[in-house]
C-alpha positions in Angstrom: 2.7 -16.7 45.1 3.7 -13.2 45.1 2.1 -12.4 47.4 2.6 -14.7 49.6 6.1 -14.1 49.0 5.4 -10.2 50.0 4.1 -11.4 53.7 7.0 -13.5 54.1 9.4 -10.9 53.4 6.7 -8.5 55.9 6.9 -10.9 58.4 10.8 -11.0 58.8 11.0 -7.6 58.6 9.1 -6.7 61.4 10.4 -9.5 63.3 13.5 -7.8 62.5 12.5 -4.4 63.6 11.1 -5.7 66.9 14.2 -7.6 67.8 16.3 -4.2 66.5 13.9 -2.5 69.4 15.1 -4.8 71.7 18.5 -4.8 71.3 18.1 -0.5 71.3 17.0 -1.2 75.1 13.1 -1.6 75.0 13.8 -5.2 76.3 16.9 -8.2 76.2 16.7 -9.8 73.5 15.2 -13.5 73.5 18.0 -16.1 73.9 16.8 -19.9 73.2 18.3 -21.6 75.9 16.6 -25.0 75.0 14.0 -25.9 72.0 11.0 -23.4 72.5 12.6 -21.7 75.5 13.5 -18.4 75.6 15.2 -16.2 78.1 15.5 -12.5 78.9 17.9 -11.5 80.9 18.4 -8.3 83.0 21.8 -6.6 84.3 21.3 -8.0 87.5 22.0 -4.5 89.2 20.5 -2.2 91.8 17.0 -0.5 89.7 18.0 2.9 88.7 17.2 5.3 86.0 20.3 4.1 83.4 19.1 0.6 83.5 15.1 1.6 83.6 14.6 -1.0 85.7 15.6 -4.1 83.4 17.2 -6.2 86.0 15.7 -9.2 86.8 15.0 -12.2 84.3 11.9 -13.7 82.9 11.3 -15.3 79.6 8.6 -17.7 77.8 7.8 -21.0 76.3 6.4 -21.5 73.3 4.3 -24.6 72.6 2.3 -25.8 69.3 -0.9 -23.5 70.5 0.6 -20.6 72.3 3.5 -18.8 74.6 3.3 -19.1 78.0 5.1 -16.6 80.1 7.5 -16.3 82.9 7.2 -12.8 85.0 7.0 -9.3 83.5 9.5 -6.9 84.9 9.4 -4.3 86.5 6.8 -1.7 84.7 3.8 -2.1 82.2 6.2 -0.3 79.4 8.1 -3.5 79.9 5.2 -6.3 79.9 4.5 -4.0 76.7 7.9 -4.2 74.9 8.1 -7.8 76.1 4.7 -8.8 74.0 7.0 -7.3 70.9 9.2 -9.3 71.7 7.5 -12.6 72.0 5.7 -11.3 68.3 8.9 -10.9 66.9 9.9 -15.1 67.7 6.2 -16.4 67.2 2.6 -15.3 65.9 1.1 -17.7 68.3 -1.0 -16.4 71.2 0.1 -15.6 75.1 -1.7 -18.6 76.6 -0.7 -17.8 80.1 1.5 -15.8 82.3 3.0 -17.3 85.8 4.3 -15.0 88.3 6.9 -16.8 90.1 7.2 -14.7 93.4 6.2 -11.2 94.5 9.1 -9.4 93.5 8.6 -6.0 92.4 11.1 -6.4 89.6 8.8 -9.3 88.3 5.4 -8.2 88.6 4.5 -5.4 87.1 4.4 -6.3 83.8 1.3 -8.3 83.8 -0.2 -5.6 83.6 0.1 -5.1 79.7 -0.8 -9.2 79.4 -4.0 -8.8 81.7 -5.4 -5.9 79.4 -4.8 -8.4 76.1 -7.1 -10.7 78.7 -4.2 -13.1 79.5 -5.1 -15.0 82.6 -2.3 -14.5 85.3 -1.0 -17.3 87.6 1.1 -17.6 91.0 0.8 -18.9 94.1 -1.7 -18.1 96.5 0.4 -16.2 99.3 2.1 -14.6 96.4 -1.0 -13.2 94.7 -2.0 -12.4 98.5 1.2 -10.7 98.8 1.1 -8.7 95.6 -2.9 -7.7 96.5 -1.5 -6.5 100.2 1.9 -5.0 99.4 3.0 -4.2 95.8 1.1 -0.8 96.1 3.8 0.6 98.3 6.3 -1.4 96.3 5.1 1.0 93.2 5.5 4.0 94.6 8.8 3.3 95.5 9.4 2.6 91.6 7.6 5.4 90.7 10.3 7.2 92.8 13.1 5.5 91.8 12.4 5.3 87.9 9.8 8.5 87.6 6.4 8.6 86.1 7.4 8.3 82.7 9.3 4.9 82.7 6.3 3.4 84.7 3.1 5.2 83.2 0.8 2.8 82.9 2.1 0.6 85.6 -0.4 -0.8 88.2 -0.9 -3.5 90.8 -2.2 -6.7 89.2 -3.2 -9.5 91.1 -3.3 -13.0 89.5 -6.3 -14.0 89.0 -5.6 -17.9 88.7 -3.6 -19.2 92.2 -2.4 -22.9 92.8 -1.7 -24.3 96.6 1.4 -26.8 95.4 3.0 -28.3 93.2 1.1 -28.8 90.1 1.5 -30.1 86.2 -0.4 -28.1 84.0 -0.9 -28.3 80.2 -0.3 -24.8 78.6 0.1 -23.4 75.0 0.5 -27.3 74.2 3.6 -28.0 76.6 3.1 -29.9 80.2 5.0 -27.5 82.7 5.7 -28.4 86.3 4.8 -25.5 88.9 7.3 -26.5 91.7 6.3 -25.2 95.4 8.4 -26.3 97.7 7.1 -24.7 101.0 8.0 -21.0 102.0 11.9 -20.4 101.1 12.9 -16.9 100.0 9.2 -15.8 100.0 6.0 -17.7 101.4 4.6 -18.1 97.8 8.1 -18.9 95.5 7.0 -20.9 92.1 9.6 -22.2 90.2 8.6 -23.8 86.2 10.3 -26.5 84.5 9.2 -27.2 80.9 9.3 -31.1 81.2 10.2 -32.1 77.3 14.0 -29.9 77.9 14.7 -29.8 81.5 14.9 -26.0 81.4 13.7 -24.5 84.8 12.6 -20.6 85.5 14.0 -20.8 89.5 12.4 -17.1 90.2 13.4 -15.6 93.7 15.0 -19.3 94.6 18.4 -18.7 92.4 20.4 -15.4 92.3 24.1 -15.9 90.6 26.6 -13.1 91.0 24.1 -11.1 93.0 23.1 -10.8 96.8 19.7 -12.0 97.2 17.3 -9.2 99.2 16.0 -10.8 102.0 12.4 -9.7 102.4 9.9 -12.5 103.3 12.4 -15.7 103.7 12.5 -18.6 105.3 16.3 -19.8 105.3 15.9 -23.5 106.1 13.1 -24.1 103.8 15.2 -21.8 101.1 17.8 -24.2 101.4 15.5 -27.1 101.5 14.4 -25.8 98.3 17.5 -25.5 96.8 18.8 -29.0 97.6 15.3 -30.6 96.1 16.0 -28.6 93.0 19.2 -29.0 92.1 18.3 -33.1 92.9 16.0 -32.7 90.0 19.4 -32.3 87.8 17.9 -29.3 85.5 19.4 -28.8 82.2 19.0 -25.2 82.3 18.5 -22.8 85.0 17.0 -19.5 85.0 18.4 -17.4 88.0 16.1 -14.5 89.2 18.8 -12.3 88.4 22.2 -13.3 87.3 23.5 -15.1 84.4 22.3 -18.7 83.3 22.9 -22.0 85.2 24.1 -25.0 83.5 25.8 -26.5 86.4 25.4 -26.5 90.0 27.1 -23.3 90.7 24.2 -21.5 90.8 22.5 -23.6 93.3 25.9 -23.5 95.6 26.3 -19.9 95.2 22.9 -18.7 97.1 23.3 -21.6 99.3 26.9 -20.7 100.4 25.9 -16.8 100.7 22.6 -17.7 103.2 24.4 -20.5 105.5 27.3 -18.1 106.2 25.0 -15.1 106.6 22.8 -16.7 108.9 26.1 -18.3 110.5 27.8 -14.7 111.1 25.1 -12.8 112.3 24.3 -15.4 114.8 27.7 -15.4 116.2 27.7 -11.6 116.2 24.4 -11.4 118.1 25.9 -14.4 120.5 29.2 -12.1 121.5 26.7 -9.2 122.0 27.8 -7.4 119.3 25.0 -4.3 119.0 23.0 -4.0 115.8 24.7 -0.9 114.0 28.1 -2.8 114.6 27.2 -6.0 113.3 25.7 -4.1 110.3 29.4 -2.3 109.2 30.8 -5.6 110.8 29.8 -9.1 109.4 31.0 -9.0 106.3 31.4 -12.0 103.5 34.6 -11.5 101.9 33.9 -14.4 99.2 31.1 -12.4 98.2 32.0 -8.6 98.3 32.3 -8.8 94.7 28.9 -9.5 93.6 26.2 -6.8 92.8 24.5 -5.2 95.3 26.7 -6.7 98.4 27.1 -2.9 99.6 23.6 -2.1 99.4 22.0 -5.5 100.2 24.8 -7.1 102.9 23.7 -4.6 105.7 20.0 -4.7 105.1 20.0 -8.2 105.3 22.2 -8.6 108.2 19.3 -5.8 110.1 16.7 -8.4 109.0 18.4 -11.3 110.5 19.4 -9.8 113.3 15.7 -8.2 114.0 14.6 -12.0 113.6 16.7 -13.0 116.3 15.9 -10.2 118.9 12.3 -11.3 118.6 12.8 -15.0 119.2 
């Protein structure tokens, strides 16, 4: 009995310790956001040195015969710190891993999981992606973060790929692995555990942040959207950005893409030249979110670009 008593006492200590790691800035802590669901969530800012690179969200589920988890940040110290993490709420195994897009801030992570021999999951063009381009996407880590914060850190392609939507049965909880056609990258994923309602939206959701335009599809982005948020989640899980429990989240990357793609139209229509319309189309509603200074002009380049080739 004692010593049963000992391990007990064991046990919540180091769960203690890990979560005490966590909260020092290895990882976020894990917030339950619904029964077995956990979030992490990242500042949401530009990735820089003071932040390590923390800025995008992921999380896991945890079922009665293992975890199964939702992206892995941006570096294998991360993925690492993250599987502390995950001890720290459960002794049960890491079943799985899903990759919802191709993200740098999201992907390399697995690499810690795929050397414990956890099978990795994602779409097909977002495995493709990560195969053909997350090498360069690396190196610019490397550069922004330095060698230390991402030793270890390498390309990892998933080795398990699905087409479309799909139910699958993992750790002992039936997910849904919702595809809704290309929207803010050829290959998005989104994963709703079906007993709670709680969804992991990936690259589809950004709240209080501009979303980086990089492989998009506006009209099937907002196709996506509207199919989601008809779903009527209880819980959302942005890519980056605070947690949605209403449709806010949903309205908010909406809004910021349908006026984007409205403004740089009409500023390509009056002949407005390309550097202009950069300084020029501006979204006031929005000029207090993260990243509008960096991100507003780059994404106004890529639409415009779009439209000069058409």
């Amino acid at each position: 009995m004692r010593a049963l008593q000992r391990l007990l006492l064991l046990t919540m200590l180091l769960a203690c310790a890990a979560l005490a790691r966590a909260a020092a800035g290895d990882v976020p802590v894990p917030q339950q956001i619904a029964p077995g669901v956990y979030a992490m969530l990242g500042d949401a800012d530009a990735v820089a040195p003071a932040n390590r690179g923390i800025v995008a969200n992921n999380g896991f589920i945890v079922g009665k015969s293992g975890v199964t988890v939702v992206d892995t940040g941006s570096s294998y110290r991360y993925g690492r710190a993250m599987i502390e993490a995950i001890r720290a709420v459960t002794p049960l195994p890491v079943e799985l891993v899903v990759i919802t897009h191709q993200a740098p801030e999201f992907v390399f992570g697995a690499s810690a999981f795929r050397d414990r021999g956890v099978p990795i999951l994602a779409h097909r063009r977002a495995a493709e992606l990560i195969r053909e381009r997350c090498a360069i996407c690396l190196k610019n880590l490397q550069r922004t973060l330095g060698d230390e914060e991402m030793s270890g850190s390498r390309v990892t392609v998933p080795d398990r790929t699905v087409d479309a939507s799909t139910r699958i049965e993992s750790g002992g909880r039936e997910l849904q692995l919702l595809h809704f056609g290309p929207a803010s990258t050829p290959g998005d994923l989104a994963v709703l555990d079906t007993a709670t309602g709680a969804v992991f939206a990936g690259g589809l959701v950004n709240v209080g942040r501009i979303p980086e335009l990089r492989n998009e599809q506006i009209p099937g982005w907002l196709a996506a959207l509207d199919q989601l948020r008809a779903m009527e989640p209880r819980v959302v899980v942005p890519g980056f950005g605070p947690l949605v429990k209403d449709g806010d989240g949903f309205r908010q990357t909406a809004t910021y893409l349908r006026e984007l793609d409205t403004a740089v139209r009409r500023a390509y229509a009056n002949g407005t030249g390309l550097t202009d319309a950069m300084h020029t189309v501006q979204l006031k509603d929005f000029r207090h979110y993260q990243l509008y200074a960096i991100a507003q002009p780059q994404n106004v380049q890529r639409l415009y670009l779009q439209l000069e080739k058409q």
